[in-house]
ROMI-825349 format. One record per residue (C-alpha): residue number from 1; x, y, z; residue in one letter; chain. Coordinates in pm, whole numbers, plus 50000, padded with zeros to 5 digits. Example, Ala and Ser with C-alpha at 12.3 -4.5 7.8 and 13.67 -1.06 7.14 Angstrom:
BEGIN
+-----+-------+-------+-------+------+------+
: pos :     u :     v :     w : code : unit :
+-----+-------+-------+-------+------+------+
:   1 : 51230 : 49550 : 50780 :    A :    A :
:   2 : 51367 : 49894 : 50714 :    S :    A :
+-----+-------+-------+-------+------+------+
***
This chain:
BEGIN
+-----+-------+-------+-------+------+------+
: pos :     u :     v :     w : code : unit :
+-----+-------+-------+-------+------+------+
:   1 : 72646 : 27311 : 84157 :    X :    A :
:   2 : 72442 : 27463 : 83874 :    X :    A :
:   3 : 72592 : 27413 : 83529 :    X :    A :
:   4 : 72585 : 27696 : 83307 :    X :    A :
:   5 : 72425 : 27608 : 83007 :    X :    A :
:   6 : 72415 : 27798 : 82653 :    X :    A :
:   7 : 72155 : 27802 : 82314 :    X :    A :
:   8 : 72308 : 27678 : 82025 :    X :    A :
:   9 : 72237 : 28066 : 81866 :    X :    A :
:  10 : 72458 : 28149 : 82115 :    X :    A :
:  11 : 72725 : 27926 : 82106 :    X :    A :
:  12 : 72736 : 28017 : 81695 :    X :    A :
:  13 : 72755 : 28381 : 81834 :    X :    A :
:  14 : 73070 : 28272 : 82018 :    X :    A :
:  15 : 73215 : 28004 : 81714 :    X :    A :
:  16 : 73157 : 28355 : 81479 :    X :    A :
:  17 : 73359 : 28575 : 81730 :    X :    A :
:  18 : 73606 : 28298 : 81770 :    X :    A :
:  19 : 73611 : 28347 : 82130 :    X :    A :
:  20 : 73564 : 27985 : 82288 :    X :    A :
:  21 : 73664 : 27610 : 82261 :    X :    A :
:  22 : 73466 : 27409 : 82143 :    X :    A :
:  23 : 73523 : 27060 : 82322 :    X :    A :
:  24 : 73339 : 26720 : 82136 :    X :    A :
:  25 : 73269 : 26460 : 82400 :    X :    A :
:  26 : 73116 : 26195 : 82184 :    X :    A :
:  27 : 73232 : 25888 : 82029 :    X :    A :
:  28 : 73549 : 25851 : 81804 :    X :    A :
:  29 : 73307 : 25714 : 81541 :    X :    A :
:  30 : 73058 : 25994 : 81547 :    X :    A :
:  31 : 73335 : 26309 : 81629 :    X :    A :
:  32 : 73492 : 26126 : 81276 :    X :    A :
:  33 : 73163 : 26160 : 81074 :    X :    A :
:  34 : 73083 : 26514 : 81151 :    X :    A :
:  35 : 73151 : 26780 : 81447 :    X :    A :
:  36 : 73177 : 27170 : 81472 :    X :    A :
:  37 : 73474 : 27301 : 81254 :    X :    A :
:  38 : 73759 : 27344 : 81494 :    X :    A :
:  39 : 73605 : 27143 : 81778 :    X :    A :
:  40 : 73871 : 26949 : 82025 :    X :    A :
:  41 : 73785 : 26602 : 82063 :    X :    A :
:  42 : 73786 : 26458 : 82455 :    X :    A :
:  43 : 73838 : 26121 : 82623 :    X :    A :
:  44 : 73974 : 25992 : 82898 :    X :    A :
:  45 : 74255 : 25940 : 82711 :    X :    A :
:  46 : 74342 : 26323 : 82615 :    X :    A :
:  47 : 74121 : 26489 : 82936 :    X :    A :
:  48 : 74410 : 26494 : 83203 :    X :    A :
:  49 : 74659 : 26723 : 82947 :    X :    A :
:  50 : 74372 : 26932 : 82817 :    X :    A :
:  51 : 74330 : 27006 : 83181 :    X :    A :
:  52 : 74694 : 27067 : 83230 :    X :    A :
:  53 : 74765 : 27306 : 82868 :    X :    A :
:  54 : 74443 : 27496 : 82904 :    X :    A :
:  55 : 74387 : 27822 : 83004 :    X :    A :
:  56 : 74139 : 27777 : 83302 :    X :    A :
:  57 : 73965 : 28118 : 83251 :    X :    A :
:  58 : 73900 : 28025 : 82874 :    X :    A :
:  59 : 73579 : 28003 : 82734 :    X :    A :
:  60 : 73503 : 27668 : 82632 :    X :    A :
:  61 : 73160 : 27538 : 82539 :    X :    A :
:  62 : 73105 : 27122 : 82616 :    X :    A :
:  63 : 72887 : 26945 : 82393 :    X :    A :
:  64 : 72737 : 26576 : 82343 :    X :    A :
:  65 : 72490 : 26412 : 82092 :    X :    A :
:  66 : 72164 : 26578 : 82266 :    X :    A :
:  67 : 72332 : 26881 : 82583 :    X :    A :
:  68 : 72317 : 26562 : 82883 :    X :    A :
:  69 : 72634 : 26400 : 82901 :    X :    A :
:  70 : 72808 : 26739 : 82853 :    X :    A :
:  71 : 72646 : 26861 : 83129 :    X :    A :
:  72 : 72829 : 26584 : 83345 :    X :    A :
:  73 : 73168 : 26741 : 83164 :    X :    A :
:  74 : 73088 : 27088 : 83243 :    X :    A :
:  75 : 73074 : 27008 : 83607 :    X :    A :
:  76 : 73392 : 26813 : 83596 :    X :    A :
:  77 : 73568 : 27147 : 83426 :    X :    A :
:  78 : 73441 : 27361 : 83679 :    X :    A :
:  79 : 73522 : 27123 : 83952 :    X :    A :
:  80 : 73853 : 27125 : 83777 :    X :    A :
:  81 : 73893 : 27492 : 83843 :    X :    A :
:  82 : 73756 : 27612 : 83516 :    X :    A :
:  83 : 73613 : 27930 : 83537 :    X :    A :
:  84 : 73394 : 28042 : 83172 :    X :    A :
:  85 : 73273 : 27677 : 83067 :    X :    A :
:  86 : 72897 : 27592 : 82935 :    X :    A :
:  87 : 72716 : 27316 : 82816 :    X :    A :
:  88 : 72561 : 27345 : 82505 :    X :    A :
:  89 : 72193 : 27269 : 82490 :    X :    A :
:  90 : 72079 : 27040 : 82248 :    X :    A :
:  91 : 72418 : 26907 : 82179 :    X :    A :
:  92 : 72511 : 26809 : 81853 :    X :    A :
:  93 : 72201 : 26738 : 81706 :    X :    A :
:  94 : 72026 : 27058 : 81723 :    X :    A :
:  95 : 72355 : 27237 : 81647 :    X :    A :
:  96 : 72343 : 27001 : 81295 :    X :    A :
:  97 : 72011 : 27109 : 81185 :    X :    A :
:  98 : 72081 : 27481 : 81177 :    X :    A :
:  99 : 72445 : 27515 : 81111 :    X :    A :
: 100 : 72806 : 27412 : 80931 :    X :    A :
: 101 : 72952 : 27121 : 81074 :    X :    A :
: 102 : 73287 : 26906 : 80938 :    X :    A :
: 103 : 73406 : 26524 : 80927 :    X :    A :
: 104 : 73750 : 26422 : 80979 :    X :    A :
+-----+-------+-------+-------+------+------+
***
């Protein structure tokens, strides 16, 4: 299965429009110290009812510290009969460098 993936100038397009989830698959610890405003923070804790109470044709965009392990998530969404879901490349880190991000 090929994983859609998407820029981080794109994903901002999308965060601007307010058109997509943005889903934060890191570490408590690091989601605490800084993520993308409005970003929903996943484990396997909290992964089974976002699958439930989510709209499966939403947008969502996945993201990790550098676009690898949310490639792995991506899959599982689509997998999970998700229909509009992306990893971003980069992750985190690139996203960081350019543009506003938040802590707890």
């Amino acid at each position: 299965m090929e994983i859609p993936q998407i820029q981080i100038h794109e994903a901002k397009k999308k965060f601007d429009e307010k058109s997509s989830l943005f889903v934060d698959i890191r570490d408590p610890g690091s989601y605490q110290q800084a993520h993308i405003p409005g970003a929903i923070h996943l484990n396997d804790g909290n992964v089974q009812e976002f699958l439930q109470n989510t709209a499966k044709d939403c947008d969502v965009v996945v993201y990790c510290y550098h676009g690898n392990s949310s490639m792995g998530a991506a899959g599982y969404f689509l997998e999970n009969g998700f229909t509009n879901v992306a990893s971003m490349m980069g992750g985190f880190e690139a996203w960081r460098q350019v543009y506003e991000h938040e802590a707890e």
